[in-house]
C-alpha positions as CSV (number, residue, x, y, z in Angstrom):
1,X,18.9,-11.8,-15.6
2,X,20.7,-13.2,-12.5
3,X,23.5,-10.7,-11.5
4,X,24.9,-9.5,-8.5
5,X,24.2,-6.2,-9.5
6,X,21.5,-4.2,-9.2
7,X,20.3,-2.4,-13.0
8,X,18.4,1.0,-12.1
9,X,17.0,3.2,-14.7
10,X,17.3,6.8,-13.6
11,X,14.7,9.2,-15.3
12,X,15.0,12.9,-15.0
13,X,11.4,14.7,-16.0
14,X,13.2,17.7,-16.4
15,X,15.2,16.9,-19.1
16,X,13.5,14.0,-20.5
17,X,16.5,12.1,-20.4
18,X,17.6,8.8,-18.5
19,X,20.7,6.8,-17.7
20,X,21.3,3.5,-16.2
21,X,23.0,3.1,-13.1
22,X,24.7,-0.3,-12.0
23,X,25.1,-0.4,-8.5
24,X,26.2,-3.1,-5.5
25,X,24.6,-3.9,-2.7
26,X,22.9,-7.9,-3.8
27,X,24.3,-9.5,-1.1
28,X,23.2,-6.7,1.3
29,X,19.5,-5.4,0.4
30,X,18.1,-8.1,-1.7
31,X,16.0,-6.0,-3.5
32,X,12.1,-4.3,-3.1
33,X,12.4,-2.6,0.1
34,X,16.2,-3.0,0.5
35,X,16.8,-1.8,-2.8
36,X,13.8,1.3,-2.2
37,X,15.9,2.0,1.2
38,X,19.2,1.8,-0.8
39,X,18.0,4.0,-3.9
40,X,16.4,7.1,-1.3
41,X,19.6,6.8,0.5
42,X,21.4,8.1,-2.5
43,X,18.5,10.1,-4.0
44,X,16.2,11.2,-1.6
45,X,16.4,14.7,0.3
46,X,16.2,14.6,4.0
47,X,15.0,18.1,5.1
48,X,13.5,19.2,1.5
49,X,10.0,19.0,1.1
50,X,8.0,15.9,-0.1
51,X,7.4,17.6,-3.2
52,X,10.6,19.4,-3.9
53,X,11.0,18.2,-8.1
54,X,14.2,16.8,-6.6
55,X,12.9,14.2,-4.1
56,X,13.0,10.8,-6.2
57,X,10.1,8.6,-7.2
58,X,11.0,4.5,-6.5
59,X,9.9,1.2,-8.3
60,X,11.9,-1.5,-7.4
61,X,11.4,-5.2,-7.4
62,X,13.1,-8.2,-5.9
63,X,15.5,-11.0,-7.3
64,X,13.0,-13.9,-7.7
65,X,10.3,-11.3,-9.6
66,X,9.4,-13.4,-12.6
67,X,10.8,-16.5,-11.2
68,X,8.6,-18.0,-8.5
69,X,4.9,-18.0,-8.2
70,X,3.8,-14.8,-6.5
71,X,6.7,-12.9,-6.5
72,X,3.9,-10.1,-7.9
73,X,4.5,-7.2,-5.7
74,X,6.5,-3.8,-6.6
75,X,8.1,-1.8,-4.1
76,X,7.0,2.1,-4.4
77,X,8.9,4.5,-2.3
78,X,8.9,8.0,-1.7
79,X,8.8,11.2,0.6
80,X,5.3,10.9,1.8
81,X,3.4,13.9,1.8
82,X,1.0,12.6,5.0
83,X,4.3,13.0,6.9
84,X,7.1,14.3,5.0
85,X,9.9,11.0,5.7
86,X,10.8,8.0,4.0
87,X,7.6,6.0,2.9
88,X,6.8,2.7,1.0
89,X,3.3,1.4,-1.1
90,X,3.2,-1.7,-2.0
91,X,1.4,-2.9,-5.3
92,X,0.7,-5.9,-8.0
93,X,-0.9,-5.5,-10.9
94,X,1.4,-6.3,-13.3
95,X,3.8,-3.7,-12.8
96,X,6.5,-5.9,-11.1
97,X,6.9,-8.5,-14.1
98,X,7.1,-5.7,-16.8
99,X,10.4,-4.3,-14.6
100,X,11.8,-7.5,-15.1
101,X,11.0,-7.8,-18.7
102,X,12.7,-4.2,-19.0
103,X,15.5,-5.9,-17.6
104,X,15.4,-3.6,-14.4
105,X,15.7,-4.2,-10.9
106,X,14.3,-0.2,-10.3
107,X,12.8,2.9,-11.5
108,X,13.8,6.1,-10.3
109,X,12.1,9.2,-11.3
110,X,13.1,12.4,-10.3
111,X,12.5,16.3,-11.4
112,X,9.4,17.8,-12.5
113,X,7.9,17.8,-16.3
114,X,7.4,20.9,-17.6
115,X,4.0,20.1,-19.1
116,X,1.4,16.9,-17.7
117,X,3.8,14.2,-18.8
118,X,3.7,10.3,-19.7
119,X,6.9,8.3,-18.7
120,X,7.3,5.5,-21.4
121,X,9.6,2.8,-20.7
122,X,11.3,-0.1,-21.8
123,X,13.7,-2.6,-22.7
124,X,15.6,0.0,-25.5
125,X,13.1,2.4,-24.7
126,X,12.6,5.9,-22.7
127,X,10.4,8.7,-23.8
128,X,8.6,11.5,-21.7
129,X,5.5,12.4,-23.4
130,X,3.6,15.0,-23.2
131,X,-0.2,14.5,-22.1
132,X,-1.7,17.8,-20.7
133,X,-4.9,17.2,-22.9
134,X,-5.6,14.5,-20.1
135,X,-5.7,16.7,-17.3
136,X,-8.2,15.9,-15.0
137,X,-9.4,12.9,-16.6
138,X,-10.0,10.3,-14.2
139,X,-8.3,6.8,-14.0
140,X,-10.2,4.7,-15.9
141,X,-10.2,7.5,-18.4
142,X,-6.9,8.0,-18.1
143,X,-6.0,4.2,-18.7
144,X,-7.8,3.6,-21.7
145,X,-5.8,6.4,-23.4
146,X,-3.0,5.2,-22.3
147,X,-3.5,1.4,-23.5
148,X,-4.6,3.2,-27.2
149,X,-1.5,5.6,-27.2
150,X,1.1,2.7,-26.3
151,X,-0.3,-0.6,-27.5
152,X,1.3,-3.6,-26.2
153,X,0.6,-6.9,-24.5
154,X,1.8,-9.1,-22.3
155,X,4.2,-7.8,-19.8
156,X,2.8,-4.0,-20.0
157,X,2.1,-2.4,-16.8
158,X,0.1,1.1,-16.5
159,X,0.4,3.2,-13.7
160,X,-1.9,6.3,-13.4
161,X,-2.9,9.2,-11.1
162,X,-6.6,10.9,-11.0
163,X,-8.1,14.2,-10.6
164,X,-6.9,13.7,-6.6
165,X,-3.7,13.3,-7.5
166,X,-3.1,16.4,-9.7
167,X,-4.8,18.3,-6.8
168,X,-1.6,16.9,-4.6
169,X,-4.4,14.9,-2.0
170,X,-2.4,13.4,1.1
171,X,-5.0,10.4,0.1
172,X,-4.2,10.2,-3.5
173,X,-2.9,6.7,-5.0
174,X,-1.4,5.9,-7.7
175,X,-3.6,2.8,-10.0
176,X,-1.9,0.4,-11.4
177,X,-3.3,-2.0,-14.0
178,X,-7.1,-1.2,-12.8
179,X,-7.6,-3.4,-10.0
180,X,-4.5,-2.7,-8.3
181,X,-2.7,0.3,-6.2
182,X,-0.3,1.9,-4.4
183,X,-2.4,3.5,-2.2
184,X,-1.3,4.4,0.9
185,X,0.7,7.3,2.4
186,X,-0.1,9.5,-0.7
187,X,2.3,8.3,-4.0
188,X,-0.1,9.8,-6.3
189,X,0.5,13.3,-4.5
190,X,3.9,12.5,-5.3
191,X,3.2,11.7,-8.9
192,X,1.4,15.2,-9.5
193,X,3.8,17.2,-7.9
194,X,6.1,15.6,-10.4
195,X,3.2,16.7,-12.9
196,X,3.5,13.2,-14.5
197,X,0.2,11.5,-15.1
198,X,0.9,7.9,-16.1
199,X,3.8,5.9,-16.3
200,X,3.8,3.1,-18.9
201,X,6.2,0.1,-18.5
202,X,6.5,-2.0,-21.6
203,X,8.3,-5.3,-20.3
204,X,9.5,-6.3,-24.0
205,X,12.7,-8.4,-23.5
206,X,13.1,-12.2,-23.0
207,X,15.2,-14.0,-20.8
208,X,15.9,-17.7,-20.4
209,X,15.3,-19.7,-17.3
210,X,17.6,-21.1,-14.4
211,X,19.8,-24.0,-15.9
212,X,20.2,-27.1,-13.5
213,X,17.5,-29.4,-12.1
214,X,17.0,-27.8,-8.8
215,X,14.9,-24.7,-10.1
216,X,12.4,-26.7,-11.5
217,X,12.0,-29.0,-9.1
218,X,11.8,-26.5,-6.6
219,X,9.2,-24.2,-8.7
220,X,6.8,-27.5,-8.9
221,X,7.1,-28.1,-5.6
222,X,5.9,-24.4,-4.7
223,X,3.3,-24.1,-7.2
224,X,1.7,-27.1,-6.1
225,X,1.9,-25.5,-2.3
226,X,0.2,-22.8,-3.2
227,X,-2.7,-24.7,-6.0
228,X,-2.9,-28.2,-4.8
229,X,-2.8,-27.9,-0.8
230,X,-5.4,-25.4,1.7
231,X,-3.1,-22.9,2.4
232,X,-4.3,-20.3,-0.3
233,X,-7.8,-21.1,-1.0
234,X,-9.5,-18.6,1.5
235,X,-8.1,-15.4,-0.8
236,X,-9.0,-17.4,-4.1
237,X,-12.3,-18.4,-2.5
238,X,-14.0,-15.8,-0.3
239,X,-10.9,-13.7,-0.1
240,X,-9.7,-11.0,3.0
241,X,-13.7,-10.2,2.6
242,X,-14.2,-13.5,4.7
243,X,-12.8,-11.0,7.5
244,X,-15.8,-9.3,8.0
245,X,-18.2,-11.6,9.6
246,X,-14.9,-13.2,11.9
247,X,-13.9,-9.7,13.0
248,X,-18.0,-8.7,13.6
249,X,-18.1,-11.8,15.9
250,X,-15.0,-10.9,17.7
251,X,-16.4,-7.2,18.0
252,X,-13.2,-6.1,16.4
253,X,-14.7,-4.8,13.1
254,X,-14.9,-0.7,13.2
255,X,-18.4,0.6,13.0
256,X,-19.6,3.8,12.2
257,X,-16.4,5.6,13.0
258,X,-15.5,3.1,15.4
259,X,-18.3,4.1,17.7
260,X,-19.2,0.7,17.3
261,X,-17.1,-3.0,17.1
262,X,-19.8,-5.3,15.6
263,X,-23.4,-4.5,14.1
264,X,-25.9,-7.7,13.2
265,X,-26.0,-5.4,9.6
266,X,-22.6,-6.4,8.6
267,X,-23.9,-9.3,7.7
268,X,-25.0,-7.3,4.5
269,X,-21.6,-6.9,3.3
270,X,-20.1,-9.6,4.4
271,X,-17.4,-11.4,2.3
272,X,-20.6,-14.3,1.7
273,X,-23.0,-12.1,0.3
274,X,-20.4,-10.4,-1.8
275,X,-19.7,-13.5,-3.4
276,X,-23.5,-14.7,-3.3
277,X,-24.8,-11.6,-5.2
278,X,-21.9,-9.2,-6.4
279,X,-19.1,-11.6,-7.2
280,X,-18.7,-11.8,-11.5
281,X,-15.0,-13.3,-11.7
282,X,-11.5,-13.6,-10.1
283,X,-8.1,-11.9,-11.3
284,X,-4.6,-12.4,-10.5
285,X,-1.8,-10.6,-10.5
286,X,1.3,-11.3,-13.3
287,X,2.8,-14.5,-12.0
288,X,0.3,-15.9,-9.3
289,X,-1.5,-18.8,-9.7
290,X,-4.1,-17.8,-6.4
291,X,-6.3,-15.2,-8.2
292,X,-7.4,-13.6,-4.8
293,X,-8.8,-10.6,-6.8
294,X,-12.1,-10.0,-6.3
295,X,-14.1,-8.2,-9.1
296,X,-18.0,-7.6,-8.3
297,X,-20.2,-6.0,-10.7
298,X,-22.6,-2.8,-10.4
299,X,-25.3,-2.6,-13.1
300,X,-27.1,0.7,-14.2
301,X,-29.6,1.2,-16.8
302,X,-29.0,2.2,-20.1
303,X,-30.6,4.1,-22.6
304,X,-34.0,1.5,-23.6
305,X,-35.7,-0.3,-20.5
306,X,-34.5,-3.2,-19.3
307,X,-31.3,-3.1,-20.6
308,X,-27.8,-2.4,-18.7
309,X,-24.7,-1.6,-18.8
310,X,-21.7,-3.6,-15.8
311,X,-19.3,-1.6,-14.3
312,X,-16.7,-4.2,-12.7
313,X,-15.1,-3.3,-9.1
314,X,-12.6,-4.8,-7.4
315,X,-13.0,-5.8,-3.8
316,X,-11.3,-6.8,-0.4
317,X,-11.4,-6.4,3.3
318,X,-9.9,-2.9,3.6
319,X,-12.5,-1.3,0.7
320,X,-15.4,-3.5,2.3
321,X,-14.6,-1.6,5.5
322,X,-13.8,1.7,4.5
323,X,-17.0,2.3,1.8
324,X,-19.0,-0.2,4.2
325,X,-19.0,-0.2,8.2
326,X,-16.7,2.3,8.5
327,X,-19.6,4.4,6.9
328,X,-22.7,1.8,8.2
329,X,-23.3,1.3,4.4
330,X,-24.3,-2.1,4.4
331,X,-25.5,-2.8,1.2
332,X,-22.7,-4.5,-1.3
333,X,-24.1,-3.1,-4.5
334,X,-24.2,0.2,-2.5
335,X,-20.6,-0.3,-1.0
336,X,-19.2,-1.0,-4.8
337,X,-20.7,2.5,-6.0
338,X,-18.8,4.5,-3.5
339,X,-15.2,2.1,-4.3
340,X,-16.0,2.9,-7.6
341,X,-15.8,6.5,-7.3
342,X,-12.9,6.3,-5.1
343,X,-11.2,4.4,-7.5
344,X,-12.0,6.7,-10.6
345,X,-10.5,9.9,-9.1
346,X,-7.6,8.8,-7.7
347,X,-8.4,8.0,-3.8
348,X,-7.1,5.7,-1.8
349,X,-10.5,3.9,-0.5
350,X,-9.1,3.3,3.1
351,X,-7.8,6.8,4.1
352,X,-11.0,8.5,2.3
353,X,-13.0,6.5,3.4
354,X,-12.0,6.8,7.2
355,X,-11.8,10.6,6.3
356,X,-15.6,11.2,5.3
357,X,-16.5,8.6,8.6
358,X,-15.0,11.1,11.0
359,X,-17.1,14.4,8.7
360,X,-20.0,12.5,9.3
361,X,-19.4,12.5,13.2
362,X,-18.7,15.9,12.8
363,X,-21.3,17.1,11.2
364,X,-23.6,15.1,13.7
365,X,-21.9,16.7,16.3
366,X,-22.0,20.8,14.7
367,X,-18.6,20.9,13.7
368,X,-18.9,21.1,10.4
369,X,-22.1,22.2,8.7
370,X,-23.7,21.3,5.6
371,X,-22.1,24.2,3.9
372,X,-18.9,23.0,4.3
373,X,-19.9,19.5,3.1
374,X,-21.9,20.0,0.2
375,X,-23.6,17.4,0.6
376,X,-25.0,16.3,3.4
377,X,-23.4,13.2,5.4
378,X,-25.0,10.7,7.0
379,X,-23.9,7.5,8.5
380,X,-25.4,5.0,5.9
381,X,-26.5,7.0,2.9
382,X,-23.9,6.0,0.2
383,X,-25.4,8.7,-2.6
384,X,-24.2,11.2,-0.1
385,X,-20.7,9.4,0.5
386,X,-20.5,8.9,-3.4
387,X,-21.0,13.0,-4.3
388,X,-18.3,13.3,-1.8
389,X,-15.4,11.6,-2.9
390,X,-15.8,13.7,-5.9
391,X,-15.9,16.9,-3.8
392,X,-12.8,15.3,-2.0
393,X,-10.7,14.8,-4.5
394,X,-10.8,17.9,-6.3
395,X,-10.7,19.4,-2.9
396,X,-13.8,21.6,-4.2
397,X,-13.8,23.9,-1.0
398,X,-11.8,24.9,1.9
399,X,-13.5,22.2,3.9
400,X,-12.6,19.5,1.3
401,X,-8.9,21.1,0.9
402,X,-8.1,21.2,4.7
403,X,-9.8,17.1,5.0
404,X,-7.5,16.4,1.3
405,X,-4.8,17.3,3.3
406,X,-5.6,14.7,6.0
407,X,-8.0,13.8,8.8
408,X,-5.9,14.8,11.0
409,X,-5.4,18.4,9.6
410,X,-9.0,18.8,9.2
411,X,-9.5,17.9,12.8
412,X,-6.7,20.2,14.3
413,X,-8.9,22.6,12.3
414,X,-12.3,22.3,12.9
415,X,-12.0,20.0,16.5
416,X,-13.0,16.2,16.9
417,X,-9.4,15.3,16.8
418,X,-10.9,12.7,19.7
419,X,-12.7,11.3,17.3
420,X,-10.4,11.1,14.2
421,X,-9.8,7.4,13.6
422,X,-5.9,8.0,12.4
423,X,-2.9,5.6,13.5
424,X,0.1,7.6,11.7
425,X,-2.7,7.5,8.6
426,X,-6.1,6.8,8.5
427,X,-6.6,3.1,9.9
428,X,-7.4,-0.1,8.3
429,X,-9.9,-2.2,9.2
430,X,-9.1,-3.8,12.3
431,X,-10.1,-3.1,15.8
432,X,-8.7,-5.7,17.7
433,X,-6.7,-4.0,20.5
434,X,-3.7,-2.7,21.7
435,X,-0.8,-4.2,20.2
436,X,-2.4,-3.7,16.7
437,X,-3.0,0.1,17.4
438,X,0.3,0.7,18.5
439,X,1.5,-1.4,15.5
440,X,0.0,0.9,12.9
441,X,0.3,4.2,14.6
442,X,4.1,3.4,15.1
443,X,5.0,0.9,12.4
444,X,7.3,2.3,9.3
445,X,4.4,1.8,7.2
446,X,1.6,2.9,9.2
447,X,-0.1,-0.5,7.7
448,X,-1.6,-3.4,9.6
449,X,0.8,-5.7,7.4
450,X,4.2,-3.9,9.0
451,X,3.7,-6.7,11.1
452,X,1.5,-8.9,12.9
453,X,-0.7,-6.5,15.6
454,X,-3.8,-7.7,14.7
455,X,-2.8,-11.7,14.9
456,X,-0.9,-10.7,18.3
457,X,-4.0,-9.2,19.5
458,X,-6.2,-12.6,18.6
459,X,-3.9,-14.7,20.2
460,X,-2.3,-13.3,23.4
461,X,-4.9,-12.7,26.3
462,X,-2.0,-11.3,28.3
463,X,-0.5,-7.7,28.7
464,X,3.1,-8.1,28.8
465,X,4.6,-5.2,26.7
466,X,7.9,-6.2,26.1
467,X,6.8,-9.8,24.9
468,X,4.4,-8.2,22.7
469,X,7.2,-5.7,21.1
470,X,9.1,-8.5,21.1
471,X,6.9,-10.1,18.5
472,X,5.9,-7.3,16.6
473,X,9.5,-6.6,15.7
474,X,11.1,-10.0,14.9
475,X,7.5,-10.3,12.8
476,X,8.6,-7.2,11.0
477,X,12.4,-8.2,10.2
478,X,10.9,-11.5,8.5
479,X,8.6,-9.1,6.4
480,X,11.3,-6.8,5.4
481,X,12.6,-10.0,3.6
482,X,9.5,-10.9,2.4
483,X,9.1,-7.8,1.0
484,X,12.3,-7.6,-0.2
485,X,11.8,-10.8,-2.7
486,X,9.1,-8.7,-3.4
487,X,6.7,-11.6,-1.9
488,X,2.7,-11.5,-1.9
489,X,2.5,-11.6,2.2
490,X,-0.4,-13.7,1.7
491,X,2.0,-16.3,0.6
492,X,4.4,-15.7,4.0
493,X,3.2,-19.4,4.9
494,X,4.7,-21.1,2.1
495,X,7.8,-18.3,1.4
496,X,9.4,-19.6,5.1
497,X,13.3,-18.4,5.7
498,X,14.4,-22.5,4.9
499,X,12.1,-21.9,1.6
500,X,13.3,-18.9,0.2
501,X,16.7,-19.7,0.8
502,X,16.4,-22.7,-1.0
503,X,14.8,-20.5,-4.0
504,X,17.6,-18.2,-4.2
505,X,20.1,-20.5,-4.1
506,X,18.5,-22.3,-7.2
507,X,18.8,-19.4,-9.0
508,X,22.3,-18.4,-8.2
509,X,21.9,-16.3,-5.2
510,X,23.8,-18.6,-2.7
511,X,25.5,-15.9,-0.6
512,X,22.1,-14.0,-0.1
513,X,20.2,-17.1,0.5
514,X,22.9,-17.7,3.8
515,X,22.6,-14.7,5.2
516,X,18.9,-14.0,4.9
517,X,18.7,-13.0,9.0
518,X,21.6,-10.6,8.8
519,X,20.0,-8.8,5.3
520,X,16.9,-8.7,7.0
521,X,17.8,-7.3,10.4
522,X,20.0,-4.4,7.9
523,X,17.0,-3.6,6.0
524,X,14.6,-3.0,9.1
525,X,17.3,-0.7,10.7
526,X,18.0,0.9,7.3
527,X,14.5,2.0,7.0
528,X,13.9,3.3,10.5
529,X,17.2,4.7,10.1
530,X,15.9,6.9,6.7
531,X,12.7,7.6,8.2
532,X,14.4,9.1,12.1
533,X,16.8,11.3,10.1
534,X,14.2,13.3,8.2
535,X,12.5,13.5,11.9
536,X,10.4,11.0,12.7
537,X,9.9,10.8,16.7
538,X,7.9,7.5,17.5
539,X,7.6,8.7,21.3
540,X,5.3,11.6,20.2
541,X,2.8,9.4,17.8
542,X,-0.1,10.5,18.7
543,X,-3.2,7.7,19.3
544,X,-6.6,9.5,19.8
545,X,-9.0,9.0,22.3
546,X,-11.4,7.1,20.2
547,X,-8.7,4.2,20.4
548,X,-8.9,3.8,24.4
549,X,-12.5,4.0,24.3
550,X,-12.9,0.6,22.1
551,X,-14.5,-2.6,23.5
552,X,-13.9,-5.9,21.9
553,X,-14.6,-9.5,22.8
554,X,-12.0,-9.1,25.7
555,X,-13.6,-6.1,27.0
556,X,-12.5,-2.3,27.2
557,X,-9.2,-1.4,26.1
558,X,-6.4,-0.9,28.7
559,X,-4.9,2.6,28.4
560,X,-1.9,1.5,30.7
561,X,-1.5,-1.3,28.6
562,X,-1.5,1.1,25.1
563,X,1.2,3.1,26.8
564,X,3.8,0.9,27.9
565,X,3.4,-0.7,24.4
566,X,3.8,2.5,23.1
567,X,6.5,3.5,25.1
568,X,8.7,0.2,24.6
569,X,7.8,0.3,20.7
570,X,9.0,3.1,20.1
571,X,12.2,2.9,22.5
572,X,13.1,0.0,20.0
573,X,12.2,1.9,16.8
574,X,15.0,4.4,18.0
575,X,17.5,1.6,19.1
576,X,17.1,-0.1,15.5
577,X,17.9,3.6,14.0
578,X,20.7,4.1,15.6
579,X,22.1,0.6,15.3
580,X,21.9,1.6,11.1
581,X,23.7,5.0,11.7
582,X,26.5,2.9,13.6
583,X,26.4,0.1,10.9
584,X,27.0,3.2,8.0
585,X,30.0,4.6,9.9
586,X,31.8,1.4,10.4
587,X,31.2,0.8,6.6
588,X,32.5,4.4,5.5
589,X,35.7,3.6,8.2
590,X,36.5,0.2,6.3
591,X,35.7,1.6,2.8
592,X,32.6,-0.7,2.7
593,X,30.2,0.5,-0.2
594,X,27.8,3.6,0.8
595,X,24.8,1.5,1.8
């Protein structure tokens, strides 16, 4: 299991045949997002559309997956169809230790199945099956199939795409394991384009652990960290809900469509009464000790009086904000229905529900009429919000097709573009000021965890821009490592540089360990490198008006400030580009390997 190598399983849909690729590059992009950079260097299709069958699909995880507690994450990369560049999701689940246990560092999947496929894979195992009898079936659907057609335990991962991801959604994710996703930047587009509607990853090898004393040593003393010690129990306790009620005091939580930083009604659906009246149990993913997964319950009747039936929802932060105050629905039980139905066809709960926040505005303000809706939409009235994810993602009219495609689109459309709450994609759930906008708006990701925006924010009073871009790009480099491992970020506190070097060496990666800020400096350029050449321009990002019109607990926004952050961002994004294009040709003109 520790090589120097990476071990890539190549799957072409088209054929329903695979190969395995050995390929270097250890020393020099780690794994996760190094190896997702490496793998769409050689695979991916600058210039092509996102969902040309050619353009590859990307798992990959890191070299201590399987190892060290929470090392749970996969990397998923592909051509994102919200922009049509280089993209990366990140997910749990269990998906990450079932690579390992198929003995592979990546998945690539490429082509297009003739019929609704299944990919099947594992340790001595490839098949493409065909599933078209379970077109249109939602997730959960979907996944209980799936576990009865391929039974396994253990170190089984199933990935899955909804009714919004066969209708190619900009917003659709791709589930993994239930309670998990990769749900930004629109992988379960990706997925239907590639007409594949699961992906099954039956992690059935074995491996023996480290030899020495120093790996067990140092796993005890990291376990403990992160069991025994403070630093984890806010996401195994309250979780990223806790956020709610700190950002509501801060007036940094987005209201209503961000017309509004705080309301006294988020106490309603605040990570407290979650847990005091929704909360049934906790989950981890594969590996992690923490259990930050949060699983409420909805209850229905069924059939006789007085007796139910539990649906069981996962929830966080982002969902609590986008199915909550995003859309002033400030009843948990209420909030849980609409995640639900996000969940079961195929959404991504952020961008959709950020999507349906800015239709409400515009229907209050006669851009859109009930007509196009459906349903009518009202700030509050989850029913309404529920029918409407349903609407949205089979994209059941012109008005849902043009808002599927992205809330942007719909706006250039039908106007409100002002008022369209979109930072590259539709926001997360922070409002805490300038440095954090810019952060998502510009940031590879377009995701508040690209780097550290919203702590920046919290914690500098001042409005020096180059001190602030300063941060936000040495905060990124250390991520790229992190999520190169691939690391939970909750866990960045105990994962520090001195750490993680210390894991990899126990494990036999001794020349990665000493050169972790080198690798990690290559891997940030490398990224912004992938996503300039297919024409990414971060001095044209566009932040909508609704952004400089914010007021938080240090007051209004500073447009001067937003644009000289702006401006020096994205002079740096550039710079970091072009330092990768330079590093490729002095590796091509010393017969380096291709990077």
């Amino acid at each position: 299991m520790i090589r120097g190598h990476f071990r890539v399983l190549r799957v072409e849909l088209a054929t329903g045949r695979g190969e395995i690729l050995e390929l270097d590059g250890r020393d020099r992009f780690a794994g996760g997002s190094g190896l997702s950079a490496l793998l769409f260097a050689k695979f991916g299709l600058a210039g092509k559309p996102w969902d040309d069958p050619a353009q590859p699909l990307i798992f990959a995880i890191g070299p201590l997956t399987g190892l060290f507690p929470l090392m749970s994450k996969t990397v998923c990369a592909f051509t994102s169809p919200v922009h049509g560049q280089f993209a990366e999701s990140h997910g749990g689940g269990r998906s990450a230790f079932a690579l390992r246990f198929c003995d592979l560092d990546a998945l690539v999947v490429t082509g297009r199945a003739p019929r609704l496929s299944c990919v099947v894979v594992g340790s001595r195992r490839i098949e493409v099956k065909d599933v078209d009898f379970m077109r249109g079936l939602d997730v959960y659907a979907a996944g209980k199939l799936l576990r009865r057609m391929f039974p396994g335990s253990g170190h089984r991962s199933i990935l899955r795409i909804g009714p919004a991801g066969e209708s190619r959604s900009v917003m659709a994710c791709i589930n993994v394991d239930t309670y998990r996703h990769f749900g930004r930047l629109g992988g379960g587009a990706v997925m239907g384009a590639k007409n594949l509607k699961g992906i099954v990853i039956q992690g059935d090898a074995s491996f023996a652990l480290p030899e020495g004393k120093d790996y067990p040593k140092l796993f005890q003393e990291v376990y403990g960290l992160l069991t025994a010690t403070e630093m984890m129990h806010k996401y195994h306790n309250l979780g990223t809900a806790e956020n709610v009620m700190v950002l509501n005091e801060l007036k940094a939580l987005p209201f209503r469509n961000l017309q509004a930083t705080s309301d006294p009604a988020a106490a309603g659906i605040s990570g407290e009464n979650f847990a005091a009246k929704t909360l049934l149990r906790n989950a981890a993913c594969a590996g992690c000790p923490v259990g930050c997964i949060h699983i409420g319950f909805v209850r229905e009747k069924f059939m006789e009086p007085n007796q139910f039936i539990y649906r069981q929802v996962s929830y966080d932060h982002e969902p609590i904000f986008a199915a909550g105050c995003m859309l002033a629905v400030t009843d948990p039980f209420a909030a849980l229905d609409i995640m639900e139905e996000a969940d079961k066809v195929g959404l991504d709960v952020m961008s959709a529900g950020v999507a349906l926040a800015w239709a409400t505005e515009a229907s209050e303000k006669g851009l859109v009429s009930a007509a196009e809706t459906i349903v009518p939409l009202r700030f509050g009235d989850a029913d309404g919000y529920q029918k409407a994810m349903w609407h949205l993602a089979r994209g059941e009219n012109d008005f849902y097709r043009r808002l599927a495609a992205g809330t942007r689109a719909a706006a250039a459309h039908y106007g409100g573009a002002e008022f369209a709450c979109v930072l590259g994609q539709e926001m997360a759930g922070y409002a805490t000021g300038e440095a954090f906008f810019v952060s998502q708006a510009l940031g590879l990701r377009h995701s508040h965890l690209d780097s550290g925006g919203y702590s920046y924010d919290q914690k500098h009073s001042d409005k020096d821009a180059a001190k602030a871009v300063e941060f936000l790009v040495a905060d990124e480099a250390s991520r790229c490592f992190l999520t190169s491992m691939v690391a939970c970020l909750f866990a960045r506190g105990v994962y520090t540089e001195g750490r993680l070097a210390d894991c990899l060496k126990s494990v036999g990666y001794a020349t990665l360990a000493e050169g972790i800020a080198t690798v990690s400096r290559r891997i940030q350029s490398e990224r912004w490198r992938l996503r300039c050449a297919a024409g990414y321009r971060p001095e044209r990002a566009e932040i909508p008006r609704r952004f400089s019109e914010v007021v938080t607990w240090k007051g209004p926004i500073d447009p001067a400030y937003l644009s000289a952050l702006q401006a020096e961002y994205g002079r740096r994004i550039c710079s970091l580009a072009a330092e990768a294009t330079l590093a490729r040709g002095a590796d091509a003109a010393t017969g380096q390997p291709e990077r």
